[in-house]
DSSP file (Angstrom, degrees, kcal/mol; ACC not computed):
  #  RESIDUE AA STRUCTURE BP1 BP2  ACC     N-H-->O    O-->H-N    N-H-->O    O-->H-N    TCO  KAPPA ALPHA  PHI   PSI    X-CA   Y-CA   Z-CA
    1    1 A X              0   0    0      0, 0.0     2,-0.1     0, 0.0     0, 0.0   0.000 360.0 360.0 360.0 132.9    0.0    0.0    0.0
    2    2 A X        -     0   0    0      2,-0.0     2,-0.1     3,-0.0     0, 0.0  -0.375 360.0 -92.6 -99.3-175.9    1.6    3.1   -0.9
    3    3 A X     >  -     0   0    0      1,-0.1     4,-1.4    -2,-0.1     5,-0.1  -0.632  40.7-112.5 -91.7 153.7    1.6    6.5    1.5
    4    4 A X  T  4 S+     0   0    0      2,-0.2    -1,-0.1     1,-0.2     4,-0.1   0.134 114.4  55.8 -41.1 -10.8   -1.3    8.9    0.6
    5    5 A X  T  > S+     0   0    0      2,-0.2     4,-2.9     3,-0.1    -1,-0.2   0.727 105.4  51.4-104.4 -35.5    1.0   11.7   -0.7
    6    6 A X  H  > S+     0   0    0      1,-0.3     4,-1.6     2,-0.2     5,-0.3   0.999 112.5  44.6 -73.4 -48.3    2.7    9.3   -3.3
    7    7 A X  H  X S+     0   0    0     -4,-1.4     4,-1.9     1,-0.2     5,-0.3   0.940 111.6  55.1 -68.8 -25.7   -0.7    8.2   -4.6
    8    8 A X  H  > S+     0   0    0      1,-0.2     4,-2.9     2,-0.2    -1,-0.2   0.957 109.4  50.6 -48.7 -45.3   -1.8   12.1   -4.6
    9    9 A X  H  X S+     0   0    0     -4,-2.9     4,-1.5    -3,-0.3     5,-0.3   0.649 100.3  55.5 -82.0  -4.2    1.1   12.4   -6.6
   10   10 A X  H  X S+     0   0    0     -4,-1.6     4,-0.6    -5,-0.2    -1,-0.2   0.705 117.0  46.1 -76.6 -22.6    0.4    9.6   -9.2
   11   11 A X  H  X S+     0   0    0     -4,-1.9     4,-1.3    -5,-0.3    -2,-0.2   0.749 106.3  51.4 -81.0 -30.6   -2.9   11.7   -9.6
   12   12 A X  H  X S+     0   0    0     -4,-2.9     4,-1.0    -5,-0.3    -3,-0.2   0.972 118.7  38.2 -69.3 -44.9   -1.7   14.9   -9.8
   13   13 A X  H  X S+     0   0    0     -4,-1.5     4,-3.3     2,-0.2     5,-0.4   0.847 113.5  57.3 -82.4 -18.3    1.0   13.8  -12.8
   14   14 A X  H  X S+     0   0    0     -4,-0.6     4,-1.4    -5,-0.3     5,-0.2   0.988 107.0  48.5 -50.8 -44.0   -1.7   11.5  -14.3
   15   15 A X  H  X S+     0   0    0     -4,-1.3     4,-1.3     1,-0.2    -1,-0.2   0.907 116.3  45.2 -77.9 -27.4   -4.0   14.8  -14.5
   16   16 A X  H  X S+     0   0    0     -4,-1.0     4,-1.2     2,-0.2    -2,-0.2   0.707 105.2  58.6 -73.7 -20.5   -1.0   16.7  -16.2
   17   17 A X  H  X S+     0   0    0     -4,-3.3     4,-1.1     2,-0.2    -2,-0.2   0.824 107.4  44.6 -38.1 -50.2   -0.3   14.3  -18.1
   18   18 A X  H >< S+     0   0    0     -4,-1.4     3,-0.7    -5,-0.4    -2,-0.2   0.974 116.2  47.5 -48.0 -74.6   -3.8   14.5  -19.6
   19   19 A X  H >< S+     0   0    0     -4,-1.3     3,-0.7     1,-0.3    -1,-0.2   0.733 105.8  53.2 -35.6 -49.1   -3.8   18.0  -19.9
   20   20 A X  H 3<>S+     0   0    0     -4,-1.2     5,-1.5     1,-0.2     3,-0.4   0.654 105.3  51.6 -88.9 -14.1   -1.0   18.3  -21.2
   21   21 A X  T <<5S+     0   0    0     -4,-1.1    -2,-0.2    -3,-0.7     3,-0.2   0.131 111.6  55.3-107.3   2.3   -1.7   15.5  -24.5
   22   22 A X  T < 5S+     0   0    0     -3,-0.7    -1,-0.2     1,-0.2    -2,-0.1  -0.262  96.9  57.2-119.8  48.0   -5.1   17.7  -25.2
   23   23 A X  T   5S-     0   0    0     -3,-0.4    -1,-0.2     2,-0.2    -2,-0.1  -0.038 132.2-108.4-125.5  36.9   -3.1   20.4  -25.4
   24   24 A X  T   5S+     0   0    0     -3,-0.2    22,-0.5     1,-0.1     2,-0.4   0.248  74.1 128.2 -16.5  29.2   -1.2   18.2  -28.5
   25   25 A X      < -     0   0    0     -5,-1.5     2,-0.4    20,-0.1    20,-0.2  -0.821  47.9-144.2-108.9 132.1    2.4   17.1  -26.7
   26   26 A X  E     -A   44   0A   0     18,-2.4    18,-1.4    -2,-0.4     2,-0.1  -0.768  18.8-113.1 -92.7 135.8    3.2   13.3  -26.8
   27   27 A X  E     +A   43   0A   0     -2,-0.4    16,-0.2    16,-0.3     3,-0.1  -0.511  29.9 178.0 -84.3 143.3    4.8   11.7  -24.2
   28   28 A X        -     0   0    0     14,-2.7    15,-0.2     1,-0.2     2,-0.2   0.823  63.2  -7.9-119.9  -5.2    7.8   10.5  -24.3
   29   29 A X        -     0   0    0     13,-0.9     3,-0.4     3,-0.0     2,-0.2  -0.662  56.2-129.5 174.9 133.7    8.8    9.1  -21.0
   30   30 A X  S    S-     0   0    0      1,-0.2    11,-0.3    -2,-0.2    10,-0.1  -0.546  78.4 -16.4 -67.0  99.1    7.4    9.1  -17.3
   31   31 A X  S    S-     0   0    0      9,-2.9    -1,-0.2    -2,-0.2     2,-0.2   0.912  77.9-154.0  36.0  77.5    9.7   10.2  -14.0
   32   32 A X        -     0   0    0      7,-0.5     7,-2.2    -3,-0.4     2,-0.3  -0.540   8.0-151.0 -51.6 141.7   13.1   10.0  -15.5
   33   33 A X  B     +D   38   0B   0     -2,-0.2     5,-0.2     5,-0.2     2,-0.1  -0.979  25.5 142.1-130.0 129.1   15.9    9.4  -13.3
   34   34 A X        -     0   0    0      3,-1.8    46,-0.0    -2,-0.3    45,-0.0  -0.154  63.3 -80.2-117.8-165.3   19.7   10.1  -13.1
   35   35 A X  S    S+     0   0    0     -2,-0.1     3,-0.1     1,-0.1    44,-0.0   0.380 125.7  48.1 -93.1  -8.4   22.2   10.9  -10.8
   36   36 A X  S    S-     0   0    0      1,-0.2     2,-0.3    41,-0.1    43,-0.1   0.447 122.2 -85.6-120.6 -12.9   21.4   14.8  -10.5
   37   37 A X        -     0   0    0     42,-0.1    -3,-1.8    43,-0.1     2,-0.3  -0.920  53.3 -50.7 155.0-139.0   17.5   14.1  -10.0
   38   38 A X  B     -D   33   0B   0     -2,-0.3     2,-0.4    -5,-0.2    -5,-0.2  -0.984  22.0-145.8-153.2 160.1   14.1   13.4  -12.0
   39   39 A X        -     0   0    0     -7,-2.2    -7,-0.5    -2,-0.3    -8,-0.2  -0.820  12.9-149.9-103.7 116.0   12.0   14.7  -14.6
   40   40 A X  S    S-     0   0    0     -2,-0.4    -9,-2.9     1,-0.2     2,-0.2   0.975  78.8  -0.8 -52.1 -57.9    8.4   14.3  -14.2
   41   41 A X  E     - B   0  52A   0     11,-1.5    11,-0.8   -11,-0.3     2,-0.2  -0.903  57.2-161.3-132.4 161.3    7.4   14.1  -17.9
   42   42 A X  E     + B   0  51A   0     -2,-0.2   -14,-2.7     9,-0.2   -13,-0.9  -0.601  33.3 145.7-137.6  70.7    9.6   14.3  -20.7
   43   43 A X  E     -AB  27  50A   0      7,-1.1     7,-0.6   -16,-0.2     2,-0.4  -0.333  37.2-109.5 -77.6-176.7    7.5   15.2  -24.4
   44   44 A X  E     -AB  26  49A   0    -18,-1.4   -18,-2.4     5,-0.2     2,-0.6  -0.991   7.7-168.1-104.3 155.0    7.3   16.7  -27.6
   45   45 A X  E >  S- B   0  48A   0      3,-3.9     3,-2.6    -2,-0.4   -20,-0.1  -0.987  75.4 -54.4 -99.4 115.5    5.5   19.3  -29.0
   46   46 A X  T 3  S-     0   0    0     -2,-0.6   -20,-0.1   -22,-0.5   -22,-0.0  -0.181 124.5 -17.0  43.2-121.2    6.0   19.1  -32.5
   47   47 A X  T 3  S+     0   0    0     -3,-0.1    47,-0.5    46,-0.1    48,-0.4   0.498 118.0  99.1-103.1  13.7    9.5   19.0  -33.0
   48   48 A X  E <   -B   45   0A   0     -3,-2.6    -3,-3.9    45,-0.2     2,-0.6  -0.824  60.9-142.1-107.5 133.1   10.4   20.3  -29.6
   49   49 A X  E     -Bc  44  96A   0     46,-2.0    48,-1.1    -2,-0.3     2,-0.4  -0.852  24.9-169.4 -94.2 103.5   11.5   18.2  -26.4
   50   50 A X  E     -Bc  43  97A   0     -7,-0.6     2,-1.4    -2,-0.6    -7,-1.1  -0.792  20.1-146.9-103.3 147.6   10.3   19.4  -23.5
   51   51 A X  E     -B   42   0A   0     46,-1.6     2,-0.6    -2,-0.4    48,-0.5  -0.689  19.9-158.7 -96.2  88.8   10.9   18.8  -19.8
   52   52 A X  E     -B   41   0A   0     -2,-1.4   -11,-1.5   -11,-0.8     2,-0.9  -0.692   9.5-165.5 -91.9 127.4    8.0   19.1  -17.6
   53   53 A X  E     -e  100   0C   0     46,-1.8    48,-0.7    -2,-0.6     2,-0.1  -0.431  14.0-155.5 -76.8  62.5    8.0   19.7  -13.7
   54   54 A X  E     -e  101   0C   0     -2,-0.9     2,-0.7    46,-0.2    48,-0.2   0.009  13.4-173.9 -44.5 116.0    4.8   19.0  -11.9
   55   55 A X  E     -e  102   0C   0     46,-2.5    48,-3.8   -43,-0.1     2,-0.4  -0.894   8.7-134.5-127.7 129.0    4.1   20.6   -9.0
   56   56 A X  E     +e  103   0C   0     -2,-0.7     2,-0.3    46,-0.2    48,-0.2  -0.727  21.8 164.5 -70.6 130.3    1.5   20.6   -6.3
   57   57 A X  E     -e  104   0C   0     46,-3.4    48,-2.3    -2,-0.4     8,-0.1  -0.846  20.1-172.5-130.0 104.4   -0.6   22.5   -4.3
   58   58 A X  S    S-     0   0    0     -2,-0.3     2,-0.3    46,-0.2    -1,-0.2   0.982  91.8  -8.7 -70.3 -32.7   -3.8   21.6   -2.2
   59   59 A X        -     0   0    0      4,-0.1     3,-0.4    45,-0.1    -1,-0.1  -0.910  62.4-116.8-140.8 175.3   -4.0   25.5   -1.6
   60   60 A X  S >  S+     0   0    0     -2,-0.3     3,-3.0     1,-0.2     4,-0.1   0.447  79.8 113.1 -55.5 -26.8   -1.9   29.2   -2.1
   61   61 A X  T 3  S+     0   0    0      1,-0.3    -1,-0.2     2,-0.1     3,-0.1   0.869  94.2  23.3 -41.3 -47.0   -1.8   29.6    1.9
   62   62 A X  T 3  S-     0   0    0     -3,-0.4    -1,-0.3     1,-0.3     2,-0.2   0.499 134.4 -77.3-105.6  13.6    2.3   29.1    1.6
   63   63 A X    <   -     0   0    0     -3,-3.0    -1,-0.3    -6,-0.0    -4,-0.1  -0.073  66.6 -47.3 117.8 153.9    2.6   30.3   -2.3
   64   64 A X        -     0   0    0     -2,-0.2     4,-0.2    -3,-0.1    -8,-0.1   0.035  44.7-109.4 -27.3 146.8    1.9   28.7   -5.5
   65   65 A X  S >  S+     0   0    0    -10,-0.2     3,-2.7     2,-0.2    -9,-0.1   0.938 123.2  47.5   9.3 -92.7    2.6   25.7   -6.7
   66   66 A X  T 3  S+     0   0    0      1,-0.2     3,-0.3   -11,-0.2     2,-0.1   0.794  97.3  68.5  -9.8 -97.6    5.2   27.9   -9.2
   67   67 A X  T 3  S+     0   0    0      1,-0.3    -1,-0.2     2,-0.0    -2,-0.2   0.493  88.8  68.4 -17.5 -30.5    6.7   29.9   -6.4
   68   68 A X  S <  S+     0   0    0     -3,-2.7     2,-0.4    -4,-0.2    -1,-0.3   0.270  74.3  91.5 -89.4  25.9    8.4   26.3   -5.2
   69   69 A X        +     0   0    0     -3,-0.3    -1,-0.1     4,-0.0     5,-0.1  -0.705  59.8 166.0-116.3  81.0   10.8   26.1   -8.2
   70   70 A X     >  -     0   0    0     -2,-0.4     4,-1.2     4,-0.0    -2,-0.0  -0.161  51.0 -79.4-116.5 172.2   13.7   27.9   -6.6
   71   71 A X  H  > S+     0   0    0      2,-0.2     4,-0.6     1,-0.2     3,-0.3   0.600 126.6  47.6  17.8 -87.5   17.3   27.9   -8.1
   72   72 A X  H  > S+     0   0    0      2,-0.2     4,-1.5     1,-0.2    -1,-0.2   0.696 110.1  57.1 -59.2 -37.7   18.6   24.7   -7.1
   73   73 A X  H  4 S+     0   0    0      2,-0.2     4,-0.4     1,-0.2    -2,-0.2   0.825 107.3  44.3 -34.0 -58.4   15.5   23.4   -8.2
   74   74 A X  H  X S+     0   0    0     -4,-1.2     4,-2.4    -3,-0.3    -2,-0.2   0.704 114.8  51.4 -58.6 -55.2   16.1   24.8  -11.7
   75   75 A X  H  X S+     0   0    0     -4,-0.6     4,-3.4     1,-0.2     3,-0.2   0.971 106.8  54.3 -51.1 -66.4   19.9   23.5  -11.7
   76   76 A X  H  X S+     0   0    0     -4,-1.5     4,-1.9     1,-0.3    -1,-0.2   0.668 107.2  49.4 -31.9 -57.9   18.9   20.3  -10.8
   77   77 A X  H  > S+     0   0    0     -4,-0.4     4,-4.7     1,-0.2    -1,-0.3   0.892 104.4  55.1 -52.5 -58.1   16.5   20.1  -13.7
   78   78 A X  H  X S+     0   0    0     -4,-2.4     4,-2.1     2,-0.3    -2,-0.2   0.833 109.8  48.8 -62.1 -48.2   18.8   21.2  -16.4
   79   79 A X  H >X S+     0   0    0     -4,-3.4     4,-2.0     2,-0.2     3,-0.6   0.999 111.1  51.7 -48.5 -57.1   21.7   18.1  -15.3
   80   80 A X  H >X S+     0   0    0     -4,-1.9     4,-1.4     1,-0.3     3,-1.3   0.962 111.2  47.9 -60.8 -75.8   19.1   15.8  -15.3
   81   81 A X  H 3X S+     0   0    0     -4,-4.7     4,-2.0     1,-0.2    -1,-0.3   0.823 113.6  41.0 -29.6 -44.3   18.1   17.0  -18.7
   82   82 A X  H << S+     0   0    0     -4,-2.1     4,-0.5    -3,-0.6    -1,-0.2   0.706 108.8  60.6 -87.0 -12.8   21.4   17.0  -20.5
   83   83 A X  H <X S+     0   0    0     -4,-2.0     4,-2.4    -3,-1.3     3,-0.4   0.871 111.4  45.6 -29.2 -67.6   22.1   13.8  -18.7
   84   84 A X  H  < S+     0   0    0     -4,-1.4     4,-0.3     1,-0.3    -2,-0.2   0.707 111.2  53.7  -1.4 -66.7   18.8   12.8  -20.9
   85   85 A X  T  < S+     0   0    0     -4,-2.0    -1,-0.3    -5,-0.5    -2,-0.2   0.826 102.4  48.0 -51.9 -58.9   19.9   14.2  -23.5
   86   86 A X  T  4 S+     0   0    0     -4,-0.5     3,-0.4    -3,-0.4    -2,-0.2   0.980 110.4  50.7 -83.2 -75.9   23.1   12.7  -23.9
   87   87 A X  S  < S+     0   0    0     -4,-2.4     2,-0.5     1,-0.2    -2,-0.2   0.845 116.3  44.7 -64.7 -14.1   21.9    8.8  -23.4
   88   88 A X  S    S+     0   0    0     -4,-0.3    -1,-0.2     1,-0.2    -4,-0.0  -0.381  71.7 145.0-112.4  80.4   19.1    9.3  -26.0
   89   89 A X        +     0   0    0     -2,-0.5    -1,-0.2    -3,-0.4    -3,-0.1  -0.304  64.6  71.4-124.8  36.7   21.0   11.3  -28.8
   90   90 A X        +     0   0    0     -3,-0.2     2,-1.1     2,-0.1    -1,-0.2   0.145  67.0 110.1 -92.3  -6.8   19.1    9.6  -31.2
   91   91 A X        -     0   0    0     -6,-0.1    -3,-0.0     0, 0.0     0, 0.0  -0.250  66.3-135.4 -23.6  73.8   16.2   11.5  -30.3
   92   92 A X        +     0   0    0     -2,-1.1     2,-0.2   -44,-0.0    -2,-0.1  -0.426  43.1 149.1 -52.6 143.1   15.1   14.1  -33.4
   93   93 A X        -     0   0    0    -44,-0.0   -45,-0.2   -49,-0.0     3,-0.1  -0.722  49.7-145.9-128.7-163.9   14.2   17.3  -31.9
   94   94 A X  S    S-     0   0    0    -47,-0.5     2,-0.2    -2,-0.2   -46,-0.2   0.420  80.8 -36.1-128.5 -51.9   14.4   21.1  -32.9
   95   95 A X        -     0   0    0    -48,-0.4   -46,-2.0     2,-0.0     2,-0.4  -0.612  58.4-118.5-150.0-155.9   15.1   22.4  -29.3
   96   96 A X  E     +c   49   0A   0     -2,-0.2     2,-0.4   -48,-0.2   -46,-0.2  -0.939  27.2 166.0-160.0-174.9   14.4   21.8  -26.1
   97   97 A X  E     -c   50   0A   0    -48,-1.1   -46,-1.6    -2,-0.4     2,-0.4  -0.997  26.0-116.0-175.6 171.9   12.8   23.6  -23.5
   98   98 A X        -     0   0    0     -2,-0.4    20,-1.4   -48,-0.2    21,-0.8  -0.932  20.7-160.7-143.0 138.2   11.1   23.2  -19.8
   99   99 A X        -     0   0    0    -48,-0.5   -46,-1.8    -2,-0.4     2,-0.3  -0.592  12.8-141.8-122.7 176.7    7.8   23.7  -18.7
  100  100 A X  E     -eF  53 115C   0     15,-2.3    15,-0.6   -48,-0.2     2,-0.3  -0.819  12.4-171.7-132.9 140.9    6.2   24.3  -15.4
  101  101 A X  E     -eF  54 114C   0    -48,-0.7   -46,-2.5    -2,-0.3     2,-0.4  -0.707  10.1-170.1-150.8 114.5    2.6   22.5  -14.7
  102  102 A X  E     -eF  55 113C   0     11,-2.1    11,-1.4    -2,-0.3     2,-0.5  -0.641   1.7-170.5 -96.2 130.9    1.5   24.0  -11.5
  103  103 A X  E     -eF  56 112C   0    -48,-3.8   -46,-3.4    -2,-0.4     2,-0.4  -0.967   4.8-177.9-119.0 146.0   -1.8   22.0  -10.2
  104  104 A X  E     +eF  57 111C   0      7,-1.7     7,-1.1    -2,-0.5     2,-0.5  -0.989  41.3  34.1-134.3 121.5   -3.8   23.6   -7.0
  105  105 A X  S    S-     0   0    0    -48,-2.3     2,-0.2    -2,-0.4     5,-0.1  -0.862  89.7 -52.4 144.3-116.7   -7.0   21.9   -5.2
  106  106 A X    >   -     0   0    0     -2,-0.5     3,-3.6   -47,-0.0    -2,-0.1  -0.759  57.8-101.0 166.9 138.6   -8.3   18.8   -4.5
  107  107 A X  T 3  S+     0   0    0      1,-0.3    -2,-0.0    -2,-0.2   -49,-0.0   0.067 119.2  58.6 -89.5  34.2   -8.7   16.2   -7.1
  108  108 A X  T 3  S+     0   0    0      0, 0.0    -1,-0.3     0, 0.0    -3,-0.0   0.480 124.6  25.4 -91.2 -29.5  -12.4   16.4   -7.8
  109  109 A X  S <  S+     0   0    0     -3,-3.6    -2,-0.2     2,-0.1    -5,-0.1   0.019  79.5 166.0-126.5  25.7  -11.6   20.5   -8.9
  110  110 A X        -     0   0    0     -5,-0.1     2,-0.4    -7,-0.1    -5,-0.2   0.152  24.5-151.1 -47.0 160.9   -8.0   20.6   -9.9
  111  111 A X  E     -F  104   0C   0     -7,-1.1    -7,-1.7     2,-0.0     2,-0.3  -0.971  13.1-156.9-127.1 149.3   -6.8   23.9  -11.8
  112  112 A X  E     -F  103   0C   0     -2,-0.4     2,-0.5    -9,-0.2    -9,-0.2  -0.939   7.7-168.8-123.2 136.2   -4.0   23.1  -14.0
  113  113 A X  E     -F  102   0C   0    -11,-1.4   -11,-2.1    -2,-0.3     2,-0.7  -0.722   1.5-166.3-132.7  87.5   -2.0   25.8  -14.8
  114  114 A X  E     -F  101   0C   0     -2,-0.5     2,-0.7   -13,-0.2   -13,-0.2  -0.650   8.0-177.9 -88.3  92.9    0.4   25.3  -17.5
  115  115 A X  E     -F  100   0C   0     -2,-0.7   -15,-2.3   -15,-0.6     3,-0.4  -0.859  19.8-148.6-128.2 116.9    3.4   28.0  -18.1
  116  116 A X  S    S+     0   0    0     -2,-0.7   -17,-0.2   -17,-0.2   -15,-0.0  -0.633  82.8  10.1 -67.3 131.7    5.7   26.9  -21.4
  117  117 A X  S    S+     0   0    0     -2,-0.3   -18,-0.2     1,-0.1    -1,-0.2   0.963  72.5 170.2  55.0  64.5    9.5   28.0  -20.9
  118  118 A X              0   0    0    -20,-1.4   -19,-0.2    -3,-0.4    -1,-0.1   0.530 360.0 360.0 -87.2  -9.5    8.8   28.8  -17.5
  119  119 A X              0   0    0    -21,-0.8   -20,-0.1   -45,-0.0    -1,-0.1   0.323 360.0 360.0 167.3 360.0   13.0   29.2  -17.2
């Protein structure tokens, strides 16, 4: 039986996931993991690979969802990508990019909030 936050968090990226594949971006693979961290989702949009972070919030009371993507955070992201990067380099792309999909609520009313090239 898994802990109550990890299955919140198979629902939260399952619902960005979603979101994010009627917005047209295909996935191409699910909480990559290295040595410098993990990727939530990894698609493309057309011919661009982007690296999305999913973050959760049940409410705003201590900031945003966003607002928890500090620096190190950021760094962190970016190894793990070019790490990524590197072991699939046969991958076609055009670019690459990272996106932010902040969710807030409770999972009967999520808001999805989606910000492309968030950094």
């Amino acid at each position: 039986m898994k802990a109550t936050h990890l299955l919140r968090g198979e629902q939260v990226e399952s619902a960005a996931l979603a979101y994010l594949q009627s917005n047209g971006l295909t996935l191409v693979e699910k909480n990559y993991r290295c040595m410098y961290g993990e990727i939530d989702l990894i698609m493309m949009d057309k011919h661009d690979l982007v690296f999305v972070e999913v973050r959760y919030r049940k409410n705003d009371l201590f900031g945003g969802a966003t607002q928890s993507i500090d620096a190190n955070k950021q760094q962190k992201l970016r190894r793990t990508a070019e790490t990524f990067m590197q072991k699939n380099h046969a991958l076609k792309f055009d670019g690459c990019r990272f996106d932010v999909v902040a969710v807030n609520g409770q999972s009967a009313n999520y808001k999805i909030h989606w910000l492309s090239d968030a950094f």
